[in-house]
DRENDO-1510 file (C-alpha; in Angstrom, 1 decimal, always signed):
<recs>
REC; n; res; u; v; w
REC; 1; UNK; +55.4; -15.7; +59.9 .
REC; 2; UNK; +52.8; -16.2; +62.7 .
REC; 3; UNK; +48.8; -15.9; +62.4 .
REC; 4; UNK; +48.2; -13.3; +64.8 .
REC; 5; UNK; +45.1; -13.7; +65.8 .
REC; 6; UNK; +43.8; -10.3; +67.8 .
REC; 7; UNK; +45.3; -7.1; +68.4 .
REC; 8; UNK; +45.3; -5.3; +71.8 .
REC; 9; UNK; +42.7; -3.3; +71.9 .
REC; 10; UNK; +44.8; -1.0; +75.0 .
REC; 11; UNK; +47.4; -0.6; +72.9 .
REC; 12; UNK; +45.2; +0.4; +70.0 .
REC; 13; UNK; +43.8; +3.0; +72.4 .
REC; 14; UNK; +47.4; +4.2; +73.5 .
REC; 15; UNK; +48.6; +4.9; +70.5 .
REC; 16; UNK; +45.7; +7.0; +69.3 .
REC; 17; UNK; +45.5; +8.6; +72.5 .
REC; 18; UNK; +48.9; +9.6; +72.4 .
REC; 19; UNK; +48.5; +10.7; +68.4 .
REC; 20; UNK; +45.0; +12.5; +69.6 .
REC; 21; UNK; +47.2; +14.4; +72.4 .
REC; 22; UNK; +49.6; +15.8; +69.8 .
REC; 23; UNK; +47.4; +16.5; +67.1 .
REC; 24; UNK; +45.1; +18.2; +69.6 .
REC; 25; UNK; +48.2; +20.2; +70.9 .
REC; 26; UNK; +49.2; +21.6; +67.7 .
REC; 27; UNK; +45.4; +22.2; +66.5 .
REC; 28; UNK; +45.4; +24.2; +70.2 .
REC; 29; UNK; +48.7; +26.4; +69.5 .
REC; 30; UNK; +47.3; +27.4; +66.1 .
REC; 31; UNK; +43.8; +28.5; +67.4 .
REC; 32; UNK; +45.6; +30.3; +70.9 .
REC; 33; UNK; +48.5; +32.0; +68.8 .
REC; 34; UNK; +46.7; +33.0; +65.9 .
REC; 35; UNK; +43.4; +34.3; +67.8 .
REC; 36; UNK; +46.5; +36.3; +70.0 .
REC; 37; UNK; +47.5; +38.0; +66.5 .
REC; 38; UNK; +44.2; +38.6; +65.4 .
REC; 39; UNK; +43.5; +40.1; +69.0 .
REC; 40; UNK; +46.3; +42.1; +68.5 .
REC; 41; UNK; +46.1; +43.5; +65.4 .
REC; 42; UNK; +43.0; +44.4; +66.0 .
REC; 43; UNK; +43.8; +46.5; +68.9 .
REC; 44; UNK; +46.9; +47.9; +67.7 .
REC; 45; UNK; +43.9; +49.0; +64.5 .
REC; 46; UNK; +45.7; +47.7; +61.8 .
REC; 47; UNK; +42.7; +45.6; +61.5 .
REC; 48; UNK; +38.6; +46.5; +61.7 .
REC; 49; UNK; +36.9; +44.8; +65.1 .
REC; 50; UNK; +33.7; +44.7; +63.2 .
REC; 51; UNK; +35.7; +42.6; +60.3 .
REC; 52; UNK; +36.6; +40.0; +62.7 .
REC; 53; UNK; +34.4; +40.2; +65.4 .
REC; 54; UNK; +36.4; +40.6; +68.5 .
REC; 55; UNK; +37.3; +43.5; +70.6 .
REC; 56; UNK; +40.9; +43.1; +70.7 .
REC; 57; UNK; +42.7; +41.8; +73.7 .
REC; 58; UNK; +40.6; +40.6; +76.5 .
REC; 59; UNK; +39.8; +38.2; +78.3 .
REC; 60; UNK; +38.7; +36.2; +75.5 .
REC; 61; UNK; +42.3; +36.0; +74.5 .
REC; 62; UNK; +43.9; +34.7; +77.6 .
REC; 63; UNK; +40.9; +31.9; +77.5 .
REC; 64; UNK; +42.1; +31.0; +74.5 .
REC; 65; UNK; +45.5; +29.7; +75.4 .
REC; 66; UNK; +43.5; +27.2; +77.4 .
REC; 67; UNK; +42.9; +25.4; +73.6 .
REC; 68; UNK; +46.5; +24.3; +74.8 .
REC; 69; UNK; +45.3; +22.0; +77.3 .
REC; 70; UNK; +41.9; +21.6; +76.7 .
REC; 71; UNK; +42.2; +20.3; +72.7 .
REC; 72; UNK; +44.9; +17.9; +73.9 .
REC; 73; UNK; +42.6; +16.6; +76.9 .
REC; 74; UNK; +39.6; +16.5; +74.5 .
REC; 75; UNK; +41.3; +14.6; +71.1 .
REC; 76; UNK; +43.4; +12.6; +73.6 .
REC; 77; UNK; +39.8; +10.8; +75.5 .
REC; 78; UNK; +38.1; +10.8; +71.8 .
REC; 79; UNK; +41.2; +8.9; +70.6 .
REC; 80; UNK; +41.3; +6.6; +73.2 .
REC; 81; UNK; +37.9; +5.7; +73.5 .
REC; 82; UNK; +37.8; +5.9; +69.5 .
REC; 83; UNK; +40.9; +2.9; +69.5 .
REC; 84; UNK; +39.2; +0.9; +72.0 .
REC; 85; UNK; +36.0; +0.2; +70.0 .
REC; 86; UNK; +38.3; +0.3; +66.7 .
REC; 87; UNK; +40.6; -2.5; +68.6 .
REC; 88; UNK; +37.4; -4.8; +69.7 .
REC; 89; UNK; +35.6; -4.6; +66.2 .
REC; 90; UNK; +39.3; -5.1; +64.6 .
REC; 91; UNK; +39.2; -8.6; +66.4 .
REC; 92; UNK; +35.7; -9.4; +66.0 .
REC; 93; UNK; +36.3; -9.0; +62.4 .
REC; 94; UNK; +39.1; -11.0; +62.9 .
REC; 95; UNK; +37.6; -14.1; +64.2 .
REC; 96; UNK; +35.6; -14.3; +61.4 .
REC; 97; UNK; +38.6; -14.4; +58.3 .
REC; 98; UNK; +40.6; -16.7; +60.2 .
REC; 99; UNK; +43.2; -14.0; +61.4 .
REC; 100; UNK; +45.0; -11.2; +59.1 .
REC; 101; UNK; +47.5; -13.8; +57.6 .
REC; 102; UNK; +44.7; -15.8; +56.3 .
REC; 103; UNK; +43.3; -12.9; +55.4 .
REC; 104; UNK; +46.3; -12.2; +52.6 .
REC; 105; UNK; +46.9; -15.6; +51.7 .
REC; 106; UNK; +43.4; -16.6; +50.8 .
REC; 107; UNK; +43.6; -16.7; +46.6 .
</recs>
């Protein structure tokens, strides 16, 4: 086995972009499709506005299907910038315990 000795901090920040982007696109369809049933549920009355605090369908309800692209667009910078600095402490760590294979053999 080799003594790898840094990690790419790019490809740190790729991967938890692209995990940040699908994470943020699932946490988006869950806030856009349930505030829709909420919305309208609450206009069809099965449900009390004043319980829930929305008016039924509105505008407020179409804004929220932008969650679909705006959660992605948001958790996909934070996870970028999030595994760039996780990528350049992992090595400066690194330099210091003589790489991770040194770091498991030491007894």
């Amino acid at each position: 086995m080799s003594n790898r000795k840094t990690i790419s901090p790019i490809s740190s920040a790729k991967f938890l972009a692209v995990l940040g982007v699908l994470i943020g696109f699932l946490c988006g369809l869950f806030y856009s499709v349930g505030g829709f049933l909420i919305d309208a549920l609450v206009s069809m009355e099965f449900l009390s506005s004043g319980t829930y605090g929305t008016p039924g369908l509105s505008y407020g309800t179409l804004l929220a299907f932008g969650a679909l692209i705006g959660m992605p667009l948001l958790l996909g910078a934070a996870g970028f910038l999030l595994g760039l600095v996780a990528g350049l402490l992992f090595n400066g760590c690194l330099k210091g315990i003589n790489g991770l294979q040194g770091f498991f053999n030491k007894k």
